[in-house]
MARMI-530767 format. One record per atom (N, C-alpha, C): residue in three letters; atom name; residue number from 1; x, y, z; chain. Coordinates in pm, 1 decimal. Each point is the difference from the previous one (the first is absolute). Example, Ala and Ser with C-alpha at 12.3 -4.5 7.8 and 13.67 -1.06 7.14 Angstrom:
% residues 2
<atom><resn>ALA</resn><name>N</name><resi>1</resi><px>1319.0</px><py>-569.0</py><pz>780.0</pz><chain>A</chain></atom>
<atom><resn>ALA</resn><name>CA</name><resi>1</resi><px>-89.0</px><py>119.0</py><pz>0.0</pz><chain>A</chain></atom>
<atom><resn>ALA</resn><name>C</name><resi>1</resi><px>90.0</px><py>120.0</py><pz>0.0</pz><chain>A</chain></atom>
<atom><resn>SER</resn><name>N</name><resi>2</resi><px>-35.0</px><py>105.0</py><pz>-72.0</pz><chain>A</chain></atom>
<atom><resn>SER</resn><name>CA</name><resi>2</resi><px>82.0</px><py>119.0</py><pz>6.0</pz><chain>A</chain></atom>
<atom><resn>SER</resn><name>C</name><resi>2</resi><px>-77.0</px><py>109.0</py><pz>73.0</pz><chain>A</chain></atom>
This chain:
% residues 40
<atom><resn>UNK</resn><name>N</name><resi>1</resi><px>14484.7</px><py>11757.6</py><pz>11069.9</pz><chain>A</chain></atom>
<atom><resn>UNK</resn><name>CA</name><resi>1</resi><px>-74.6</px><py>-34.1</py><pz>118.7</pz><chain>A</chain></atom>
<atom><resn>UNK</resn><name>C</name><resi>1</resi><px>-116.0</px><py>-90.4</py><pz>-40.8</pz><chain>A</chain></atom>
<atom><resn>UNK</resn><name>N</name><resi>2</resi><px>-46.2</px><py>-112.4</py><pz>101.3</pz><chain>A</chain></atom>
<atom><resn>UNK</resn><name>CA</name><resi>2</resi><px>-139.1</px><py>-44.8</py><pz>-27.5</pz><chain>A</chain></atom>
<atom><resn>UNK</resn><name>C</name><resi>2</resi><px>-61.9</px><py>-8.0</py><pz>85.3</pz><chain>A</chain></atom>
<atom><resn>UNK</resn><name>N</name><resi>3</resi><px>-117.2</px><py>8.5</py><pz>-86.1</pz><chain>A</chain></atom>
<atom><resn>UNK</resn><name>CA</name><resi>3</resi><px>-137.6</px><py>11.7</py><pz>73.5</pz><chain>A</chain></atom>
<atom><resn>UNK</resn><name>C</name><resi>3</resi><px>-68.3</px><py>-87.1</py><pz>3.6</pz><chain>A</chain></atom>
<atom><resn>UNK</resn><name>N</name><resi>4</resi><px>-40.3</px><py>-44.6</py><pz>139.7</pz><chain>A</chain></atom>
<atom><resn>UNK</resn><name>CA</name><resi>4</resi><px>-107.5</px><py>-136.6</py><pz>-3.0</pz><chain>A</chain></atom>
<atom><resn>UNK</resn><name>C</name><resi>4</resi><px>-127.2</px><py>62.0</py><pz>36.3</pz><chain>A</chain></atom>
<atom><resn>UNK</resn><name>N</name><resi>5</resi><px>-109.9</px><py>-41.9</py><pz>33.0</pz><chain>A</chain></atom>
<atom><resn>UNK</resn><name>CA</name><resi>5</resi><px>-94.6</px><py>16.3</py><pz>73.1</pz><chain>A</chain></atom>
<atom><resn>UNK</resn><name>C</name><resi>5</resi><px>-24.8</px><py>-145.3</py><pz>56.8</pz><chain>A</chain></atom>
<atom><resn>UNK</resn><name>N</name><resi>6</resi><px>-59.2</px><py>-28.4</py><pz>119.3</pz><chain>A</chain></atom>
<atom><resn>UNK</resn><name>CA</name><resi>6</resi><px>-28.3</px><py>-111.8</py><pz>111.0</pz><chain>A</chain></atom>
<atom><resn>UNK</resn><name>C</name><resi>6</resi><px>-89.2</px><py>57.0</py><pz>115.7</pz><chain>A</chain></atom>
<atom><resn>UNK</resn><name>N</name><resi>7</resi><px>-21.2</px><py>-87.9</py><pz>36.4</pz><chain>A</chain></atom>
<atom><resn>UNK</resn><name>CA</name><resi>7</resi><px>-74.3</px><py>8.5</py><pz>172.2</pz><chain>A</chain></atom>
<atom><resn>UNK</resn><name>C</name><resi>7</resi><px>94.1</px><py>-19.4</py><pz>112.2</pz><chain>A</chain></atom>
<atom><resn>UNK</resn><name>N</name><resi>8</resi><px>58.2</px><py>73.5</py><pz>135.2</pz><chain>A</chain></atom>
<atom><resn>UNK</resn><name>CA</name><resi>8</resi><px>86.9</px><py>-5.0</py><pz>38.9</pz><chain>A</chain></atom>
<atom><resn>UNK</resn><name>C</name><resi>8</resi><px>-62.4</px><py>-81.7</py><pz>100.7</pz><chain>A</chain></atom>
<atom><resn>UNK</resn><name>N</name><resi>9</resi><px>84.3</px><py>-105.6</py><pz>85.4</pz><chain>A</chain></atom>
<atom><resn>UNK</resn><name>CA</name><resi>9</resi><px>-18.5</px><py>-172.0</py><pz>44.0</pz><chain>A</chain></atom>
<atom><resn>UNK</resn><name>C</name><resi>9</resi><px>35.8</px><py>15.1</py><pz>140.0</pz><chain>A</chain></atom>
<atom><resn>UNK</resn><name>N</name><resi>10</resi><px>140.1</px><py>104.4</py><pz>2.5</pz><chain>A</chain></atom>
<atom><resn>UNK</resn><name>CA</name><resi>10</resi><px>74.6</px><py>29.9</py><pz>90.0</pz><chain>A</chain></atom>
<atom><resn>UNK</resn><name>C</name><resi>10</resi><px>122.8</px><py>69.3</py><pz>24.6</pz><chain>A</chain></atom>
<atom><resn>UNK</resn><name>N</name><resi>11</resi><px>-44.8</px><py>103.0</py><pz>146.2</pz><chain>A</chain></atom>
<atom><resn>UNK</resn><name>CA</name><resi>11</resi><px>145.9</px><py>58.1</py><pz>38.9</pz><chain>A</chain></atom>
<atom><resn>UNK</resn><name>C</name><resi>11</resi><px>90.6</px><py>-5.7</py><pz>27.6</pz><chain>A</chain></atom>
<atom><resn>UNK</resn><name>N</name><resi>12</resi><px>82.4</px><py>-11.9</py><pz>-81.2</pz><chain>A</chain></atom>
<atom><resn>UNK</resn><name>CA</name><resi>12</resi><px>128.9</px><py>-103.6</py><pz>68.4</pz><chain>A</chain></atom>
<atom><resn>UNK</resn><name>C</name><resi>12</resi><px>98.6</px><py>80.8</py><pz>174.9</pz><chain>A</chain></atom>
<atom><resn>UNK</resn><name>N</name><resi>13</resi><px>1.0</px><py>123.6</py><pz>-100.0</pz><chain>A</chain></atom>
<atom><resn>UNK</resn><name>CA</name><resi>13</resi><px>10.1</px><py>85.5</py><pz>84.1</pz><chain>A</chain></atom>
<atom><resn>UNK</resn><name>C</name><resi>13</resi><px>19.1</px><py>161.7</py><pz>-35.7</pz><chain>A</chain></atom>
<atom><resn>UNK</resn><name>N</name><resi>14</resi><px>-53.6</px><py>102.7</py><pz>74.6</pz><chain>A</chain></atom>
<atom><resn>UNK</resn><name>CA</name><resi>14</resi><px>-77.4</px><py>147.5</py><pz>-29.1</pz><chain>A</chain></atom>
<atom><resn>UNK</resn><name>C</name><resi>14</resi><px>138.0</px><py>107.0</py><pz>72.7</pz><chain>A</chain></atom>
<atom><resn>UNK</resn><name>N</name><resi>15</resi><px>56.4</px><py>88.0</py><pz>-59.2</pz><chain>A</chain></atom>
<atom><resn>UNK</resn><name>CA</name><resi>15</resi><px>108.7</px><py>116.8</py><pz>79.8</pz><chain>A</chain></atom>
<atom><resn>UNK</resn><name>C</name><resi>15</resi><px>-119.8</px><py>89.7</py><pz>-36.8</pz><chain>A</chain></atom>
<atom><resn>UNK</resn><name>N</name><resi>16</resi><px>-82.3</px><py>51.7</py><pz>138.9</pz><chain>A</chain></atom>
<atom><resn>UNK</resn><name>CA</name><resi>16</resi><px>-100.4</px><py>124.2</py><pz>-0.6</pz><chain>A</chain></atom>
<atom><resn>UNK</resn><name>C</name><resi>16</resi><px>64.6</px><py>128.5</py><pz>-49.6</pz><chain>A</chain></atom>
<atom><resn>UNK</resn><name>N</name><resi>17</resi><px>147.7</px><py>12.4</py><pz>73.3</pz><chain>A</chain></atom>
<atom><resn>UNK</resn><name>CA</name><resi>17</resi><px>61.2</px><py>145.4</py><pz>-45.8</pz><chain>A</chain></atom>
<atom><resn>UNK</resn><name>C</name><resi>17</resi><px>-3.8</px><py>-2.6</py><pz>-119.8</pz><chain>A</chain></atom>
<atom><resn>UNK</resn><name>N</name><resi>18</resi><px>11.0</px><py>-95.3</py><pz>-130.4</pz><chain>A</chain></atom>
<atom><resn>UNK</resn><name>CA</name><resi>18</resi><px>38.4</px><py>42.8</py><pz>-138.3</pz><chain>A</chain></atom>
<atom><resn>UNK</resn><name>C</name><resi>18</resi><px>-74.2</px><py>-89.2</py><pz>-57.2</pz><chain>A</chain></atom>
<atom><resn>UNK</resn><name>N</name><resi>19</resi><px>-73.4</px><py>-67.9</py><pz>5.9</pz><chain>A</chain></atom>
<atom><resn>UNK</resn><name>CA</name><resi>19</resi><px>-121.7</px><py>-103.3</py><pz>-70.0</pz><chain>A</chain></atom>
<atom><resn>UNK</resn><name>C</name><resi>19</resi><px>143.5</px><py>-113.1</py><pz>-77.5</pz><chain>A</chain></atom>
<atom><resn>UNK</resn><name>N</name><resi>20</resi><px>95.7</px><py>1.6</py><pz>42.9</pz><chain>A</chain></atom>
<atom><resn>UNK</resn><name>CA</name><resi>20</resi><px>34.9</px><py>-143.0</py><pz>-46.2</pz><chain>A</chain></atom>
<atom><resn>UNK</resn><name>C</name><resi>20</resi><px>-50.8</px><py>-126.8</py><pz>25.1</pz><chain>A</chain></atom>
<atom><resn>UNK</resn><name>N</name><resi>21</resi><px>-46.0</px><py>-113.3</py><pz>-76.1</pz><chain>A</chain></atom>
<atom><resn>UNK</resn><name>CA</name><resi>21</resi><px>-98.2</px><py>-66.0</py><pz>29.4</pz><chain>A</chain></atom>
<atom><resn>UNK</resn><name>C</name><resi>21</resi><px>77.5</px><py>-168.9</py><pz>-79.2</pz><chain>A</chain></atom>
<atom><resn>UNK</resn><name>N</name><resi>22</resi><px>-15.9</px><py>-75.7</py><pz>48.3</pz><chain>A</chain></atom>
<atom><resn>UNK</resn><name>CA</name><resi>22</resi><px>2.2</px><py>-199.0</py><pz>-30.5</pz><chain>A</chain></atom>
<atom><resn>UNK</resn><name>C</name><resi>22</resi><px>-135.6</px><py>-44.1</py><pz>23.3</pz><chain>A</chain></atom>
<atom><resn>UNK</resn><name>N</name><resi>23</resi><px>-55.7</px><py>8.7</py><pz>-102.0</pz><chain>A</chain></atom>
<atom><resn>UNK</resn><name>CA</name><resi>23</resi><px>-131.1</px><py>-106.0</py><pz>-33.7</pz><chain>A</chain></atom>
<atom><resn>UNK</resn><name>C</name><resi>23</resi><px>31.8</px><py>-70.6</py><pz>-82.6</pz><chain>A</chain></atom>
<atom><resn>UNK</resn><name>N</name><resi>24</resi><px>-107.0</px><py>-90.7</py><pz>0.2</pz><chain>A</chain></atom>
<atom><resn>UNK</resn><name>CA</name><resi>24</resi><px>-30.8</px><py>-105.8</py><pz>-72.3</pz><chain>A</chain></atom>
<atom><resn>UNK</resn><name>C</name><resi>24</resi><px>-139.4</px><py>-14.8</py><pz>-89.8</pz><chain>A</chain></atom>
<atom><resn>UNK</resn><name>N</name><resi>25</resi><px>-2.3</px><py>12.7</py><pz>-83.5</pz><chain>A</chain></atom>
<atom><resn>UNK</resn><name>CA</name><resi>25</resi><px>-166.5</px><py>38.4</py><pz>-64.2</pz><chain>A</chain></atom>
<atom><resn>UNK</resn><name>C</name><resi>25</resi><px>-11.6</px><py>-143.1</py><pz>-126.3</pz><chain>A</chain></atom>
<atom><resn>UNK</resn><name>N</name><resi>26</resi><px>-107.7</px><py>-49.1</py><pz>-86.3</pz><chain>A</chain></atom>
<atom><resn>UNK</resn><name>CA</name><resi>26</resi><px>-43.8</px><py>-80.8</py><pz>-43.9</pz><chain>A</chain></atom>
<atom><resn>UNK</resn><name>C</name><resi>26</resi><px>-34.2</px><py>30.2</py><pz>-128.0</pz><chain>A</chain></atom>
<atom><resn>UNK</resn><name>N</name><resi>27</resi><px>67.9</px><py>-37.4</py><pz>-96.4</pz><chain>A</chain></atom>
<atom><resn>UNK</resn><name>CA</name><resi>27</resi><px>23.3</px><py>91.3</py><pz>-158.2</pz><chain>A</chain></atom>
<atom><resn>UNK</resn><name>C</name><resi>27</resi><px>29.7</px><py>-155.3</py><pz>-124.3</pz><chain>A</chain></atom>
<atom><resn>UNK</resn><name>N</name><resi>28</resi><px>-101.3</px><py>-5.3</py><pz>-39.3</pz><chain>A</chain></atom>
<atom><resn>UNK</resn><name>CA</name><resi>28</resi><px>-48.6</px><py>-184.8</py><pz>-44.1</pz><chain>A</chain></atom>
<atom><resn>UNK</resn><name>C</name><resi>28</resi><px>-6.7</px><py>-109.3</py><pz>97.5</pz><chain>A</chain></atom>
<atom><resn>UNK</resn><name>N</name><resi>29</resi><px>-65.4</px><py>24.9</py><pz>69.3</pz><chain>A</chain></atom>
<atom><resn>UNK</resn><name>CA</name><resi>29</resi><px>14.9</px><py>-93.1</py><pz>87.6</pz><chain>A</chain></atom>
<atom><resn>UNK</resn><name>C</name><resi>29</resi><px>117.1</px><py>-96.0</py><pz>106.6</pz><chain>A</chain></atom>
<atom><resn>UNK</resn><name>N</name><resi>30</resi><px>100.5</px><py>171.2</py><pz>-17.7</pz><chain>A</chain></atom>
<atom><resn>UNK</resn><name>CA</name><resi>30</resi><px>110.0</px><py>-109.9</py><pz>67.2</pz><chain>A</chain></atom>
<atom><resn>UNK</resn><name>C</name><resi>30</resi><px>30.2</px><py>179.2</py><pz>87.7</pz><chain>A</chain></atom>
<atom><resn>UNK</resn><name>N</name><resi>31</resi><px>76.0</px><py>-82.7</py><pz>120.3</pz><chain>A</chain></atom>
<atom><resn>UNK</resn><name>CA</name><resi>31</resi><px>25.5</px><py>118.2</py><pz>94.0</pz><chain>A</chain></atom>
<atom><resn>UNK</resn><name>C</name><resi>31</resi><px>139.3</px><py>42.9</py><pz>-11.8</pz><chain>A</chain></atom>
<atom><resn>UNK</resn><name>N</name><resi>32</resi><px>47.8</px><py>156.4</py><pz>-31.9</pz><chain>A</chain></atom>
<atom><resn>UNK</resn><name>CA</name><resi>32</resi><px>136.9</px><py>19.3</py><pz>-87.2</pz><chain>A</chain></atom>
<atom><resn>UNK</resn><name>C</name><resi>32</resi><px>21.2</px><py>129.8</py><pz>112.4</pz><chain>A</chain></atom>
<atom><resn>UNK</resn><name>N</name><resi>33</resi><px>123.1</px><py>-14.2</py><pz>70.2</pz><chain>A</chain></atom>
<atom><resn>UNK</resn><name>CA</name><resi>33</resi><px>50.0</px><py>94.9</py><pz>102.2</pz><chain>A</chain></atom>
<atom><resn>UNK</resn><name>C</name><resi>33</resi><px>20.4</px><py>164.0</py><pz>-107.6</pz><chain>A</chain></atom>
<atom><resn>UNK</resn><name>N</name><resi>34</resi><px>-83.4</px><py>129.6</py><pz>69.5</pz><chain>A</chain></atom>
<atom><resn>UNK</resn><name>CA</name><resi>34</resi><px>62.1</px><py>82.5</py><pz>-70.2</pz><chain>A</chain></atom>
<atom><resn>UNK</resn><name>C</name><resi>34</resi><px>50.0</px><py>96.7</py><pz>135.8</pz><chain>A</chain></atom>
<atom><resn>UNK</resn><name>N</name><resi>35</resi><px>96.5</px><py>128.5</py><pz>-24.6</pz><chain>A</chain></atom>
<atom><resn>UNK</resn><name>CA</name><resi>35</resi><px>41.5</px><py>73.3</py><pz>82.2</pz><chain>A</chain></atom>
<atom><resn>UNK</resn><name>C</name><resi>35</resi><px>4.9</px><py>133.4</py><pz>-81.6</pz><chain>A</chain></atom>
<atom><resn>UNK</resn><name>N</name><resi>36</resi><px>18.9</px><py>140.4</py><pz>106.1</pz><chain>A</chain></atom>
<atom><resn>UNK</resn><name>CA</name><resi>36</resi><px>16.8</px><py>91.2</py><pz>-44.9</pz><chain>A</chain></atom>
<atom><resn>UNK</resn><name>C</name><resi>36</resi><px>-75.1</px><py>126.3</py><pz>90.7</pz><chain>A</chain></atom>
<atom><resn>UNK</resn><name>N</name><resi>37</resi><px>-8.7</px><py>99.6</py><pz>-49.1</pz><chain>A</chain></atom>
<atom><resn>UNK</resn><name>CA</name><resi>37</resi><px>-83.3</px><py>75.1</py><pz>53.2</pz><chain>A</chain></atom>
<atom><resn>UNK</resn><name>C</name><resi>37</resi><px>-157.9</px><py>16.6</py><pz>-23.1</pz><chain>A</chain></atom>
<atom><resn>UNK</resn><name>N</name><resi>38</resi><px>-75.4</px><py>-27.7</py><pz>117.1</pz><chain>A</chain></atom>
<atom><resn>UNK</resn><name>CA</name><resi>38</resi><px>-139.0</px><py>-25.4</py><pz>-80.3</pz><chain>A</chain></atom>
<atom><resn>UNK</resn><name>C</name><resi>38</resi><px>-83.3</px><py>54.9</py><pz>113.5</pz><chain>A</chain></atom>
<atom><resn>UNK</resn><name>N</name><resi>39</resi><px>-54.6</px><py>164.7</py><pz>-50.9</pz><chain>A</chain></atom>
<atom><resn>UNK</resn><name>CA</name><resi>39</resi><px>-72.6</px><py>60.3</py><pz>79.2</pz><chain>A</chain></atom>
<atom><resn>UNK</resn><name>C</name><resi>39</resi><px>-116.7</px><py>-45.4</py><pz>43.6</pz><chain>A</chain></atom>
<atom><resn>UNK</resn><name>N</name><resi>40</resi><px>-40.4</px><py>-38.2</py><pz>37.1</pz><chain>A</chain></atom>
<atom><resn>UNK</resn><name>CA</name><resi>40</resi><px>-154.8</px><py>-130.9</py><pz>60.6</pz><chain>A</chain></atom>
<atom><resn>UNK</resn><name>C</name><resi>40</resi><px>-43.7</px><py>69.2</py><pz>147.3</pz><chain>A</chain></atom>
């Protein structure tokens, strides 16, 4: 698995029932789509 850390840019889109999540966050200066479950 990897691990980034970033500032998140944008929601791509949020499933409330299960925190599945499409953002977009800013990790060297470039904006890199991540997905998954992300309790927020």
């Amino acid at each position: 698995m990897v691990e980034i850390q970033g500032r998140v840019e944008q929601i791509v889109y949020k499933n409330d029932e299960n925190g599945y999540t499409v953002a977009k966050i800013k990790y060297n200066k470039e904006l890199i789509s991540v997905v998954g479950y992300m309790p927020f």
